[in-house]
DSSP file (Angstrom, degrees, kcal/mol; ACC not computed):
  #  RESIDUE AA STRUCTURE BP1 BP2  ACC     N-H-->O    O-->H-N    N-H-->O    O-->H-N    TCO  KAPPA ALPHA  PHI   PSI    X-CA   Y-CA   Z-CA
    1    1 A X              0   0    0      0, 0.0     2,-0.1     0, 0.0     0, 0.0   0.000 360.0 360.0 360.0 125.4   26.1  134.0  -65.9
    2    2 A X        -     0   0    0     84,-0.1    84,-0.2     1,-0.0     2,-0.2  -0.314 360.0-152.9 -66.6 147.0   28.1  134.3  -63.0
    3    3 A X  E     -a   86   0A   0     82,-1.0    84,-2.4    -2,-0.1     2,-0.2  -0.544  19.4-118.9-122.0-173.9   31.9  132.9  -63.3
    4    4 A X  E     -a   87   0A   0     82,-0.3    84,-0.2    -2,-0.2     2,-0.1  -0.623  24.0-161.7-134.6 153.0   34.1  131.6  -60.0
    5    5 A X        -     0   0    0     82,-0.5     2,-1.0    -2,-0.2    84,-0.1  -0.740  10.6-157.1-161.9  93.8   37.4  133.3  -58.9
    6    6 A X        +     0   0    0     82,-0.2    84,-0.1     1,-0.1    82,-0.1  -0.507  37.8 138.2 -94.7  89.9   40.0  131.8  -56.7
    7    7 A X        +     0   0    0     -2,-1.0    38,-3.1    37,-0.1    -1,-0.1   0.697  56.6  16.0 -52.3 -54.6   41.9  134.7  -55.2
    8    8 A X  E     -C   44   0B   0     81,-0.2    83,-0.6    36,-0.2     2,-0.3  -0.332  60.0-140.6-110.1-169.4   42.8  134.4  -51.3
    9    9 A X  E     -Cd  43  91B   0     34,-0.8    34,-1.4    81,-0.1     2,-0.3  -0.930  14.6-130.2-153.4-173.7   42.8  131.7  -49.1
   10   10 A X  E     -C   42   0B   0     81,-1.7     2,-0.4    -2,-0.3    32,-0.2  -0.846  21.1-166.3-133.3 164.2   41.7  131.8  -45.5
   11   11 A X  E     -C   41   0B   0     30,-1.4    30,-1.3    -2,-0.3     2,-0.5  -0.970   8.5-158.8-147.6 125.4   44.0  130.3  -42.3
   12   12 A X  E     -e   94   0C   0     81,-1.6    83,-0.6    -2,-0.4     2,-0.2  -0.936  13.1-150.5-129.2 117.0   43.0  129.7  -39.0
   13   13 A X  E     -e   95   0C   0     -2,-0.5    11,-2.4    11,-0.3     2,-0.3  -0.413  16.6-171.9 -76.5 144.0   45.7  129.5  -36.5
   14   14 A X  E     -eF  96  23C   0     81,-2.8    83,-2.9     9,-0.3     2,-0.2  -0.957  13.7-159.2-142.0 150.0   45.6  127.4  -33.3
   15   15 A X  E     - F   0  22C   0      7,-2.0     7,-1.4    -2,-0.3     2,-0.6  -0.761  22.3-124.7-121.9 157.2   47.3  126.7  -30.3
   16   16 A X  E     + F   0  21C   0     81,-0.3     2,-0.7    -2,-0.2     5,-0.2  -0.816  26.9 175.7 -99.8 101.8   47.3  123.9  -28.1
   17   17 A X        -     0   0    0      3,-2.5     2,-0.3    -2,-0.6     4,-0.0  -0.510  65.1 -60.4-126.5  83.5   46.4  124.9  -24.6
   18   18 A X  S    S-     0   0    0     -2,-0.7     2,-0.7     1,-0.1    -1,-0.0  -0.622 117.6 -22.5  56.6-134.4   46.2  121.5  -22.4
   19   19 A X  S    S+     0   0    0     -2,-0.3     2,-0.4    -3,-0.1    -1,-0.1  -0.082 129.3  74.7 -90.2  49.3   43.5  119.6  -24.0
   20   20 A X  S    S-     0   0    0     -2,-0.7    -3,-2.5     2,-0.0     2,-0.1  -0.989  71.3-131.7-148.8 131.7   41.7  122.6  -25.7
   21   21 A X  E     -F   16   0C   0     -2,-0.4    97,-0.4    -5,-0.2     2,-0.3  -0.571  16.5-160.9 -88.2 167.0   42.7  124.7  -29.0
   22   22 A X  E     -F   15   0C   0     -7,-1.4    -7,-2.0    95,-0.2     2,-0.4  -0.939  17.2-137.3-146.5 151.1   42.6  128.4  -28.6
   23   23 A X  E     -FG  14 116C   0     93,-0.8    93,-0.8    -2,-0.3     2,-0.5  -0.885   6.4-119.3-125.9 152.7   42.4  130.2  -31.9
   24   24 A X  E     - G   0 115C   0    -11,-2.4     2,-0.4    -2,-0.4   -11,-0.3  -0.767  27.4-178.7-102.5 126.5   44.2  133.5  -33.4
   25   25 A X  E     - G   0 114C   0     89,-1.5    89,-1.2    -2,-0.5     2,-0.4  -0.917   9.8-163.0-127.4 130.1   41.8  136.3  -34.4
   26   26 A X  E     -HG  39 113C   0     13,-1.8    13,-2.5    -2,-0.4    87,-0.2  -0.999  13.0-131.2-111.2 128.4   43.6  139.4  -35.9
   27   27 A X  E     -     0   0C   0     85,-0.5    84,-1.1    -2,-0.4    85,-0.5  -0.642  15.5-115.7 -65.7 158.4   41.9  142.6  -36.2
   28   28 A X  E     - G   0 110C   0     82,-0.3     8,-0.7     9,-0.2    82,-0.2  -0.534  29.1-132.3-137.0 138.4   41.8  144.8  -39.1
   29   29 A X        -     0   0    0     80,-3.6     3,-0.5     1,-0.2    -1,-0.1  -0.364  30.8 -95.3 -73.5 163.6   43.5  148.3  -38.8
   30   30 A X  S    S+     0   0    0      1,-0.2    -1,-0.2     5,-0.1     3,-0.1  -0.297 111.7  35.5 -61.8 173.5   41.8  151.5  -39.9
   31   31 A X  S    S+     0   0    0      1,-0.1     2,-0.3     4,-0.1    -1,-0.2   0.913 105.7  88.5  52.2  37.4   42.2  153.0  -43.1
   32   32 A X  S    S-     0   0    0     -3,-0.5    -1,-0.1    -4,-0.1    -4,-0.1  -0.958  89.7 -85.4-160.4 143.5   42.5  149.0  -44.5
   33   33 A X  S    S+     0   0    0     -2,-0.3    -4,-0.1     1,-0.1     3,-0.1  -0.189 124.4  27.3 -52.2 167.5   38.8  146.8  -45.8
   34   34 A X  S    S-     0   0    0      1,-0.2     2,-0.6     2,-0.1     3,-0.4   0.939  96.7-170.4  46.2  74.8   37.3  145.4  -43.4
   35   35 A X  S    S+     0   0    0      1,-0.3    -1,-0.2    -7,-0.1    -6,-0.2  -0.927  73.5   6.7-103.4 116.0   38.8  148.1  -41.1
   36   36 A X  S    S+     0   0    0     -8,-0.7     2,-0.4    -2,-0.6    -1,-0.3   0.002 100.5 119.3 174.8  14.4   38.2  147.2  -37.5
   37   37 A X        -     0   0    0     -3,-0.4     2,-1.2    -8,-0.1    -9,-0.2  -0.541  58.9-124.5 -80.8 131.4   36.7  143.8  -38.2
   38   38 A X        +     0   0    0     -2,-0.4    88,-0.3    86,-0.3   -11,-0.3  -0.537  42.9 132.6 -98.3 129.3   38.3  140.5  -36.7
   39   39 A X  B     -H   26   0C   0    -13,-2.5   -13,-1.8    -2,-1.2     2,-0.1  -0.403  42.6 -87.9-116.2-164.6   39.3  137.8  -38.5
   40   40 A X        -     0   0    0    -15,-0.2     2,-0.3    -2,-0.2   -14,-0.2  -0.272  59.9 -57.3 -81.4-159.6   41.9  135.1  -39.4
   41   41 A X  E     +C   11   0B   0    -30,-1.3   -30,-1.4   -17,-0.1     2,-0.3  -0.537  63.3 141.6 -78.6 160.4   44.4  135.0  -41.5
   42   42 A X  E     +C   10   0B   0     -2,-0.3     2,-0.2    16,-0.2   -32,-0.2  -0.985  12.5 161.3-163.1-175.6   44.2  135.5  -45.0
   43   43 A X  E     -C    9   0B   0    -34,-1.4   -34,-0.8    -2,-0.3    15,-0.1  -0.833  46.2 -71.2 160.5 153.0   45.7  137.0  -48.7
   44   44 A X  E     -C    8   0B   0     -2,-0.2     2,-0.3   -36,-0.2   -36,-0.2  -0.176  45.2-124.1 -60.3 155.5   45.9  137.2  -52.1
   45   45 A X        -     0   0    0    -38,-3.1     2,-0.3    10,-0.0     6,-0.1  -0.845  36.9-137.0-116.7 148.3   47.7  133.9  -54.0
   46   46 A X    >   -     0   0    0     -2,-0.3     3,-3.8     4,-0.1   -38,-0.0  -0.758  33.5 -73.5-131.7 129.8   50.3  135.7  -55.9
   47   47 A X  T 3  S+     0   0    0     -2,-0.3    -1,-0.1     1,-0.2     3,-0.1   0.044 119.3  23.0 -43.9 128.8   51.0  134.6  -59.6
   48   48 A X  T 3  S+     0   0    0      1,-0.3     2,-0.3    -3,-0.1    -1,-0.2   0.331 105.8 122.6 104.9 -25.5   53.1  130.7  -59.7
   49   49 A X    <   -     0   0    0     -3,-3.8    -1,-0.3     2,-0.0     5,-0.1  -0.776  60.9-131.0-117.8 169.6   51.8  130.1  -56.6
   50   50 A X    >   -     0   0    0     -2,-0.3     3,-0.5    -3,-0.1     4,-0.2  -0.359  25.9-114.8 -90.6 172.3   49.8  127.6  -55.0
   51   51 A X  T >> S+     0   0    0      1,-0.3     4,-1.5     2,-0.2     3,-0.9   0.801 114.7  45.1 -40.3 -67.0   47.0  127.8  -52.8
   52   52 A X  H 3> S+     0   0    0      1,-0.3     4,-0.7     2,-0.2    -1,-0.3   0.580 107.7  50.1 -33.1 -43.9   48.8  126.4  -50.0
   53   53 A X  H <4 S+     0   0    0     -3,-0.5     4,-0.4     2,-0.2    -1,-0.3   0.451 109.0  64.6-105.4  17.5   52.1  128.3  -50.1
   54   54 A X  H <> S+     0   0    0     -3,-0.9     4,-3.1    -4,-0.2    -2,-0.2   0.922 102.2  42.0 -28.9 -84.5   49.6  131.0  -50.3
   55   55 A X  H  < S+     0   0    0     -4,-1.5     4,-0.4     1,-0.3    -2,-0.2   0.327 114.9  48.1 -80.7 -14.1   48.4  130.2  -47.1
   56   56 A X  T >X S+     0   0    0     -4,-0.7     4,-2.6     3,-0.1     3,-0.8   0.766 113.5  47.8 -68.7 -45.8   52.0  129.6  -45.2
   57   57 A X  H 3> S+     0   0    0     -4,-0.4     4,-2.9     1,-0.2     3,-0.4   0.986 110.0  52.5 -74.0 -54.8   53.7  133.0  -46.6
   58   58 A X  H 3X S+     0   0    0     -4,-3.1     4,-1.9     2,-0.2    -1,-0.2   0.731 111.7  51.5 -31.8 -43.3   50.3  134.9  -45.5
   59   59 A X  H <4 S+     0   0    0     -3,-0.8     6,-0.5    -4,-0.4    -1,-0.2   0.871 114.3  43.7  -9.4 -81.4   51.1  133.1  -41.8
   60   60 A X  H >X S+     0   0    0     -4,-2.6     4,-3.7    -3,-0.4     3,-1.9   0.961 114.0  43.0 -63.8 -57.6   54.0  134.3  -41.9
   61   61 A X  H 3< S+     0   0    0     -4,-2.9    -2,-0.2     1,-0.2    -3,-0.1   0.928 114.1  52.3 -36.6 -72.0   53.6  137.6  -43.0
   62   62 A X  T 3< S-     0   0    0     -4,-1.9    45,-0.4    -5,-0.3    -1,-0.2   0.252 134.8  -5.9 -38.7 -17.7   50.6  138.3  -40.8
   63   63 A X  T <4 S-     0   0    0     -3,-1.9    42,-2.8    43,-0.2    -2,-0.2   0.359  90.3-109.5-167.6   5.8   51.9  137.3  -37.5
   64   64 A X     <  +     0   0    0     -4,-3.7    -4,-0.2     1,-0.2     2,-0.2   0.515  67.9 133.7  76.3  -6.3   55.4  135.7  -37.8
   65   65 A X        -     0   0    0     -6,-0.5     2,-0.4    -9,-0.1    -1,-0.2  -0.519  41.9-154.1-100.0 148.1   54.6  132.2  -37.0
   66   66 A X        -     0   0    0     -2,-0.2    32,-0.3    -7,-0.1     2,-0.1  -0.938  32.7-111.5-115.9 135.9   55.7  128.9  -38.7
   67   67 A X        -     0   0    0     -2,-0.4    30,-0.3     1,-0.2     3,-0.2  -0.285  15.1-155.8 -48.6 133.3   53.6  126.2  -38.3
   68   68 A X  S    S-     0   0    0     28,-2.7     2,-0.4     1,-0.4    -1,-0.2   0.830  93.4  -1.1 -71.5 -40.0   54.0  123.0  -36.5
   69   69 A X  E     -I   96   0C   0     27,-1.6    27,-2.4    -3,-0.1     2,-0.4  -0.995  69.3-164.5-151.9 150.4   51.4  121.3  -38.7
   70   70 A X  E     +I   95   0C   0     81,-0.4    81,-2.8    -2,-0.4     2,-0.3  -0.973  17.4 172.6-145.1 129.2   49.7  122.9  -41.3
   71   71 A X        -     0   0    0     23,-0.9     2,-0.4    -2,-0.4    79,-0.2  -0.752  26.2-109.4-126.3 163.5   46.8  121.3  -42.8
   72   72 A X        -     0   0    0     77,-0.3     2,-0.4    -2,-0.3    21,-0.2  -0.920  20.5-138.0-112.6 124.5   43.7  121.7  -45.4
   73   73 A X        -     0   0    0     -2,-0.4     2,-2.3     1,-0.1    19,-0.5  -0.451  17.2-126.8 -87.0 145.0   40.7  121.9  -44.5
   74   74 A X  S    S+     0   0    0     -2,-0.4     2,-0.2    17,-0.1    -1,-0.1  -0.355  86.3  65.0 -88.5  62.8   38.2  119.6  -46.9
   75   75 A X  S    S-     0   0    0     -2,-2.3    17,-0.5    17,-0.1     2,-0.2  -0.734  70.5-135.4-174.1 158.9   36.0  122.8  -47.6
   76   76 A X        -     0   0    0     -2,-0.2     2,-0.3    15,-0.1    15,-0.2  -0.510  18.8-129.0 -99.8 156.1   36.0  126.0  -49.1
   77   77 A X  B     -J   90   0D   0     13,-3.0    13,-2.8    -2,-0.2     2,-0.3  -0.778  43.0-175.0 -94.5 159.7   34.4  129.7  -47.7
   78   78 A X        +     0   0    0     -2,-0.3     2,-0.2    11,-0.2    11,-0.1  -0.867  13.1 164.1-177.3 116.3   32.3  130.6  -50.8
   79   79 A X        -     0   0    0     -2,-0.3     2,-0.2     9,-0.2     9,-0.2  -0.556  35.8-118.4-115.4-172.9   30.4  133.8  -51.2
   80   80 A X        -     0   0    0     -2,-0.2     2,-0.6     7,-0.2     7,-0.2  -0.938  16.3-155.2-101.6 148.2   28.8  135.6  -54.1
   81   81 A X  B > > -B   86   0A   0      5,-1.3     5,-1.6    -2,-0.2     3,-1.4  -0.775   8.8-167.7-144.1  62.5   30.3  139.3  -55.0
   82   82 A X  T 3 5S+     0   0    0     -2,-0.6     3,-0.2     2,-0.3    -1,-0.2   0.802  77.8  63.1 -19.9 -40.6   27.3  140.9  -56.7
   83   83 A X  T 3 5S+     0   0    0      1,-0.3    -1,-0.3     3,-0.1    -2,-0.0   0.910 118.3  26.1 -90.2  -6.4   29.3  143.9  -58.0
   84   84 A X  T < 5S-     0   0    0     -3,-1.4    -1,-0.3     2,-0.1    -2,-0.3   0.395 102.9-123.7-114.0  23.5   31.3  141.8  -60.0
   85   85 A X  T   5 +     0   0    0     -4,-0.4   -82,-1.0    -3,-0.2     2,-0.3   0.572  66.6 127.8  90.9  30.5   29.1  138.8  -60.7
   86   86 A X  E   < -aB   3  81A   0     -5,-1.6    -5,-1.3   -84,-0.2     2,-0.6  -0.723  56.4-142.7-120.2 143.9   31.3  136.6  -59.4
   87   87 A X  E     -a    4   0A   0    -84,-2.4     2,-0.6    -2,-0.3   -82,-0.5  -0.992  27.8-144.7-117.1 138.7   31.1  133.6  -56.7
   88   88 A X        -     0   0    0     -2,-0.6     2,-0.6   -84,-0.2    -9,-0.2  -0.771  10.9-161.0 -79.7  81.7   34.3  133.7  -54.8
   89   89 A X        -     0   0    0     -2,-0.6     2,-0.5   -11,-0.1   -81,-0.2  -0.665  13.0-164.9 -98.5 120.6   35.8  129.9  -53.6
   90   90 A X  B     -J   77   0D   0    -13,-2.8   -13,-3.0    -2,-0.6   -81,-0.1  -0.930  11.8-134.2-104.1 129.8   38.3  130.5  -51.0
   91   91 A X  B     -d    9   0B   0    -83,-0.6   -81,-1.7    -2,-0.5     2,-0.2  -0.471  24.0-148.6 -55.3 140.3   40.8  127.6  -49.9
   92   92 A X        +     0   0    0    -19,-0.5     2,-0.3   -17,-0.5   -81,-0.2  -0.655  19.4 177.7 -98.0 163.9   41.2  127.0  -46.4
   93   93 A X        -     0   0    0     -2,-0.2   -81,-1.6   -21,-0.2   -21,-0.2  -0.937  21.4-144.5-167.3 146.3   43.9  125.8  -44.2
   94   94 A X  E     -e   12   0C   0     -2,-0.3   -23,-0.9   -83,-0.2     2,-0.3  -0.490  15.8-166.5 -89.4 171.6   44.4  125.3  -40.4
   95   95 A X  E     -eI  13  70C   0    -83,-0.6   -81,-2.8   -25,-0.2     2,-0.6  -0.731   9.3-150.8-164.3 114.6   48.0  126.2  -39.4
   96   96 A X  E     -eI  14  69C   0    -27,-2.4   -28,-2.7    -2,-0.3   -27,-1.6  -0.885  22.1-165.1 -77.7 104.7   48.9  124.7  -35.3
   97   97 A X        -     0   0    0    -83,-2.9   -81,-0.3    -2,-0.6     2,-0.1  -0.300  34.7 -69.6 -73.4-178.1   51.5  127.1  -34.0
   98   98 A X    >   -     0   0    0    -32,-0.3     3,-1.5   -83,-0.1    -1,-0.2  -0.431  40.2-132.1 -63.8 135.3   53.5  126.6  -31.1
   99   99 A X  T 3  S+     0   0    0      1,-0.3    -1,-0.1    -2,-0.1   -84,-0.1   0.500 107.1  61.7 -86.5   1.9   51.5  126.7  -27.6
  100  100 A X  T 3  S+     0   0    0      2,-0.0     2,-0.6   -83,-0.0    -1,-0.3   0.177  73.2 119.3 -93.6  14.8   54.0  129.0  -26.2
  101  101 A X    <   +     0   0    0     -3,-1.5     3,-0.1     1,-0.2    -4,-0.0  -0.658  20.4 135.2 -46.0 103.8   53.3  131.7  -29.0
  102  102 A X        +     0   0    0     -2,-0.6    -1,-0.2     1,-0.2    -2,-0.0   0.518  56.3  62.2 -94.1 -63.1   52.2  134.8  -27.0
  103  103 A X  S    S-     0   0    0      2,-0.1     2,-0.4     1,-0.0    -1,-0.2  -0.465  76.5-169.5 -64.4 127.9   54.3  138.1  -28.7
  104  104 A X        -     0   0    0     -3,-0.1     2,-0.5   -39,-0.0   -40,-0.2  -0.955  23.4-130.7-105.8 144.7   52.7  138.0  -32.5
  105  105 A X        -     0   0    0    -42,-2.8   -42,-0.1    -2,-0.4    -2,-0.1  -0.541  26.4-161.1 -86.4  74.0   54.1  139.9  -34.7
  106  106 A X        -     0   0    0     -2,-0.5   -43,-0.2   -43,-0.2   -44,-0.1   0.466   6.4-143.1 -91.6 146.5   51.3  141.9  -36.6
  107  107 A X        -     0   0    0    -45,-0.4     3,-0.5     1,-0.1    -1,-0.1  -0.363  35.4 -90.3 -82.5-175.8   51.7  143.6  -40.0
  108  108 A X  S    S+     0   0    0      1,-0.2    -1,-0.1    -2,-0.1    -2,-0.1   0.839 120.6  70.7 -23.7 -68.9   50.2  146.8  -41.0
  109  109 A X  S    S+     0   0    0    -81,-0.1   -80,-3.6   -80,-0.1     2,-0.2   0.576 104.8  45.8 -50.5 -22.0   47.4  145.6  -42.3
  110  110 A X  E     -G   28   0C   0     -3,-0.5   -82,-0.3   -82,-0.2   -80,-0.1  -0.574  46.0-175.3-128.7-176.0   46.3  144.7  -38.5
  111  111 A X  E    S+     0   0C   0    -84,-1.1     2,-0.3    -2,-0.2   -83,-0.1   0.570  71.6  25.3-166.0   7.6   46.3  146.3  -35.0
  112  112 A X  E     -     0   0C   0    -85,-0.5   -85,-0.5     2,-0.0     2,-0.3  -0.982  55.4-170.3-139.9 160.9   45.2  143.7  -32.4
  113  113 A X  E     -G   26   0C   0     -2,-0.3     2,-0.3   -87,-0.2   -87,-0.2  -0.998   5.8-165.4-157.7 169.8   45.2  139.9  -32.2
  114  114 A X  E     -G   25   0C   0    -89,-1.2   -89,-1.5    -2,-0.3     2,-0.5  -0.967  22.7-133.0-161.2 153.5   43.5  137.5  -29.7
  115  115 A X  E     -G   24   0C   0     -2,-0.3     2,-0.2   -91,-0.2   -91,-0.2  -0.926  47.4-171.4-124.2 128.1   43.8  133.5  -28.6
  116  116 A X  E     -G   23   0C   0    -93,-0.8   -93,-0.8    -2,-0.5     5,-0.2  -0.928  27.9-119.3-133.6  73.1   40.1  132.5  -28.6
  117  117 A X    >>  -     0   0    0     -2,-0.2     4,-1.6     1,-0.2     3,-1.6  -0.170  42.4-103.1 -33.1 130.5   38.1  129.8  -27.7
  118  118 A X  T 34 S+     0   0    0    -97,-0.4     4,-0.4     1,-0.2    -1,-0.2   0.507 119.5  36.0 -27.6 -26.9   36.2  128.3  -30.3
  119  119 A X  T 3> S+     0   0    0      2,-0.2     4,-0.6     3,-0.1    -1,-0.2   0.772 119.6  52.0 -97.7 -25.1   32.7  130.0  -29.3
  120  120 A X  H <> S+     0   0    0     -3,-1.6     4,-2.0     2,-0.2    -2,-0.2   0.837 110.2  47.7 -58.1 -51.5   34.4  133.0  -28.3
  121  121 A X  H  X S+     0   0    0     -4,-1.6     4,-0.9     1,-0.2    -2,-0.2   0.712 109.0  53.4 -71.7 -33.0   36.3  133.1  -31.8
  122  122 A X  H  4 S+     0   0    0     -5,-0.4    -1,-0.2    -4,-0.4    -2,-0.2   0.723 101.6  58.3-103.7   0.9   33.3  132.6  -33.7
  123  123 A X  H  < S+     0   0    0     -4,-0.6    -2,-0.2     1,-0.1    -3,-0.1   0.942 105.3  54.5 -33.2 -52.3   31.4  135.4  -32.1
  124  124 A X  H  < S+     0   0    0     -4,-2.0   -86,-0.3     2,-0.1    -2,-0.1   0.878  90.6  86.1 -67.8 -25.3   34.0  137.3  -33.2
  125  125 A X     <  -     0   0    0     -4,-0.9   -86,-0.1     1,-0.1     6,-0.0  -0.298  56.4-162.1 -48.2 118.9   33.8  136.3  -36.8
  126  126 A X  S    S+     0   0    0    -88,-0.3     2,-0.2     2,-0.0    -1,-0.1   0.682  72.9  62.8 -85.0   1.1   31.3  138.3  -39.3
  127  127 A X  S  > S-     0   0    0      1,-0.0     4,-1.1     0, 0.0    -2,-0.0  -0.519  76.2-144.7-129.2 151.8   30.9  136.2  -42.1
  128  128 A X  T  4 S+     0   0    0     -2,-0.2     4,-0.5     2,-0.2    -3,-0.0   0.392  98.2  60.4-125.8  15.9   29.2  132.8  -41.3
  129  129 A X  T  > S+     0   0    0      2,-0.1     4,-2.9     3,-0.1    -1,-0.1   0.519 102.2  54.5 -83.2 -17.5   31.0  130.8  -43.6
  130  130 A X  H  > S+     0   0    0      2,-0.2     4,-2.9     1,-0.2    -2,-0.2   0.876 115.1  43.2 -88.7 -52.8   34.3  131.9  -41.6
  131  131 A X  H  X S+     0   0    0     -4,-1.1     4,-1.4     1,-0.2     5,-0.3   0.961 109.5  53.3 -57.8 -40.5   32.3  130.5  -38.3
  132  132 A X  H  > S+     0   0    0     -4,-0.5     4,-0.9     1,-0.2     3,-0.3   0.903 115.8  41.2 -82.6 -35.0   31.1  127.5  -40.1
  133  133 A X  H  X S+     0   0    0     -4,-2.9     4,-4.7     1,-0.2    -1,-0.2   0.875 112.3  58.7 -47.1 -41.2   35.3  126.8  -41.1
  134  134 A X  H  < S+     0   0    0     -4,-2.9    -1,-0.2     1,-0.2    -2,-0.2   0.782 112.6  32.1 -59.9 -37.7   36.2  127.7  -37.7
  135  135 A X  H  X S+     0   0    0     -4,-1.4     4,-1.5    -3,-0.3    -1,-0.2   0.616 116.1  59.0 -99.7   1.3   33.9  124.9  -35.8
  136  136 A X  H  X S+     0   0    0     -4,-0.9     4,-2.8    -5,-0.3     5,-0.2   0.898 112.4  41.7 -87.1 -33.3   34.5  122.1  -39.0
  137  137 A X  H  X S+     0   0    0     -4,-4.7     4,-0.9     1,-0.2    -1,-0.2   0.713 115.6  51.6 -98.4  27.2   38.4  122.6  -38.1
  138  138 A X  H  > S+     0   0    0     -5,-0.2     4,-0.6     2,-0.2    -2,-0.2   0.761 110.8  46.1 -85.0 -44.3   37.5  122.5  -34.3
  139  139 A X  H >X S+     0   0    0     -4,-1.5     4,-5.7     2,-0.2     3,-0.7   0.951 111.0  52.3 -74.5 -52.5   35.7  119.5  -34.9
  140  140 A X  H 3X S+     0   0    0     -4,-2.8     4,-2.2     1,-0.2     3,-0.5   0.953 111.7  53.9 -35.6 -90.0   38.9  117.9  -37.1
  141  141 A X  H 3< S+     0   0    0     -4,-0.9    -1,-0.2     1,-0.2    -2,-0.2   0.631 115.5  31.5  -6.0 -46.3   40.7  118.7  -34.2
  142  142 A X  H << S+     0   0    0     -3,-0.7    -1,-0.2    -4,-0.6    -2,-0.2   0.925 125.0  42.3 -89.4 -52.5   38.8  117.0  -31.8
  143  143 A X  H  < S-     0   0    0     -4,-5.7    -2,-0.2    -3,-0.5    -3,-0.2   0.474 123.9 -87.4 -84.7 -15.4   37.6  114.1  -33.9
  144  144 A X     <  -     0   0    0     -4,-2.2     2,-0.4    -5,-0.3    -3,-0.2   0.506  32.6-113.1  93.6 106.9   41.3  113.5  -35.8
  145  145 A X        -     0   0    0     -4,-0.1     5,-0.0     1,-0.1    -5,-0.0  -0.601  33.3-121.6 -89.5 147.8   42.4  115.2  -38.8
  146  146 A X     >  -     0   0    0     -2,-0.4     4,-1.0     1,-0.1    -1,-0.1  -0.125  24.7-126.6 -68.4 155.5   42.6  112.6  -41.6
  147  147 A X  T  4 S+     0   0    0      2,-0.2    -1,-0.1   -76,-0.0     2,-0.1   0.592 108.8  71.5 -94.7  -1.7   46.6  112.5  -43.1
  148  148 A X  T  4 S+     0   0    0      1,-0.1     2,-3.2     3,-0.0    -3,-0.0   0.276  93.6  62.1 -82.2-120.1   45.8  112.9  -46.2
  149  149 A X  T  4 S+     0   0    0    -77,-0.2     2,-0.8    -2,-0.1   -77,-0.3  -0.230  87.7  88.3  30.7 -47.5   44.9  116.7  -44.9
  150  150 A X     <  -     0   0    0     -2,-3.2     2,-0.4    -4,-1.0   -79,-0.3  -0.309  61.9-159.0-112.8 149.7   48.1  117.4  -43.9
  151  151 A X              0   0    0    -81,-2.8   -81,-0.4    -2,-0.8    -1,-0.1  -0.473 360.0 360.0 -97.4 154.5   50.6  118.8  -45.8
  152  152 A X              0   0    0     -2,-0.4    -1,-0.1   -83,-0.1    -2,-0.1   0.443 360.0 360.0 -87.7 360.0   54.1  118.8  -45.3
């Protein structure tokens, strides 16, 4: 029987640019998994802490940016991980930066970045739970994210 493991979380950063979000895609460096693949953010949750201040310090880490509003979004990305038997529930979280962000600062870990429309930004995505997060907090966005969502 397969057992559940919540490890990472996932983040997708947004800007406001006029009436439209534009979204932050990092690429993966060489010589690091996923090596030239783009994504969001993401990271391991680190013993003590929560899901959530997961998903700020990773933010930060990962590009330098502080949120303006920082949210969760009310679904998980969920895989299965055959070589360990395991299904994988990752928390999500939107995090709106400032719409004058341009200079990110990138870790290691990364070697490009890109401000994205939403169809543009889920091209880029490989995983199709990461697209399906991408247009539910596009749709939040559009439609009004609820306040219990967002966290302080």
């Amino acid at each position: 029987m397969p057992h559940s493991s919540i490890r990472v979380v996932d983040v997708y950063p947004y800007r406001l640019s006029g009436d439209r979000p534009e979204y932050l895609l990092l690429r993966r460096a060489p010589d690091t998994s996923y090596e030239g693949a783009w994504r969001m953010v993401g990271g391991k949750i680190r013993s003590g802490e929560a899901a959530w201040q997961t998903a700020r310090r990773e933010l930060r880490e990962e590009t330098g940016c502080t949120p303006v509003r920082f949210w969760t979004v009310p679904s998980v990305n969920s895989f299965y991980e055959w070589q360990a038997d395991r299904v994988n529930l990752i928390p999500a979280f939107a995090a709106e930066v400032s719409g004058d962000v341009e200079d990110i600062a990138l870790d290691d870990e990364h070697d490009a970045h890109a401000w994205l429309p939403l169809d543009d930004a889920a091209d880029r995505l490989g995983w199709p739970e990461q697209e399906r997060l991408l247009r539910l907090v596009h749709s939040l966005l559009r439609d009004g994210i609820p306040p219990d969502l967002v966290i302080e």
